[in-house]
C-alpha positions in Angstrom: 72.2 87.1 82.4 69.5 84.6 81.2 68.1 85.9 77.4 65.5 84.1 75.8 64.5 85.0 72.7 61.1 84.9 72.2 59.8 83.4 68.7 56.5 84.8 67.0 54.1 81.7 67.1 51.7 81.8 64.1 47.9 81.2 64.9 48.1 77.7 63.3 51.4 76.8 65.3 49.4 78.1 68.5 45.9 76.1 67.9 47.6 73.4 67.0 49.7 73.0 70.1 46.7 73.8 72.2 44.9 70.9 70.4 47.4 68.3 71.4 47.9 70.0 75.1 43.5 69.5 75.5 44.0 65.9 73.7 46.4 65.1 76.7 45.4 67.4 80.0 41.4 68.4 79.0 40.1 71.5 78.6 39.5 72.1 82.3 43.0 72.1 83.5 44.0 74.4 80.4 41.0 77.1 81.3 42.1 77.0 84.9 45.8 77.3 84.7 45.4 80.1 81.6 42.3 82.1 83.7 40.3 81.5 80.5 36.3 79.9 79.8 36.3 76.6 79.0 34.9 78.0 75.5 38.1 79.8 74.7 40.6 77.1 75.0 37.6 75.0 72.9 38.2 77.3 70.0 41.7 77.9 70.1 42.0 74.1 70.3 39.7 74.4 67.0 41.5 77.0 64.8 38.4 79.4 65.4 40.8 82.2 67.1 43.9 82.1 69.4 45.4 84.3 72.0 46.9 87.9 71.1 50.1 87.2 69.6 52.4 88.5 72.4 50.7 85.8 74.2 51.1 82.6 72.3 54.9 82.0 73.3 54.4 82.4 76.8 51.2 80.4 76.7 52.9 77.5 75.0 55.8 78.0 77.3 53.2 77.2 80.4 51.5 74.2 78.2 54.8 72.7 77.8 55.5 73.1 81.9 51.7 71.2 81.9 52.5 68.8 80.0 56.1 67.5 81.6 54.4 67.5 84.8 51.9 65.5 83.9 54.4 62.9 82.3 56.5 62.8 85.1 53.6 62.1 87.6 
């Protein structure tokens, strides 16, 4: 049986990994995958708020998938 742990991510931890993830992929991509406005991935990328914190793992869990599919295309 597969546990994962899941680790709190802190609001800064969260906006900050969003911020690299728009640097590389765009905010487009990122509001698409995560069902979000284009807005709300601009201010989590900023620090202005971030997603509920049950949320933040599994939303840097997808960015990560993002972003090793981008580097392996």
């Amino acid at each position: 049986m597969d546990e994962t742990k899941e680790v709190a991510v802190t609001e800064e931890e969260f906006c900050d990994a969003v911020r690299q993830a728009v640097e590389k992929l765009g905010l487009k991509p990122i509001a698409r995958t995560f069902g979000v406005s284009l807005p709300t991935v601009r201010r989590w990328a900023n620090g202005e708020n971030a997603a509920a914190p049950a949320l933040r793992g599994p939303v840097l869990n997808e960015l990560k998938k993002l972003l090793q599919e981008k580097a392996g295309k």
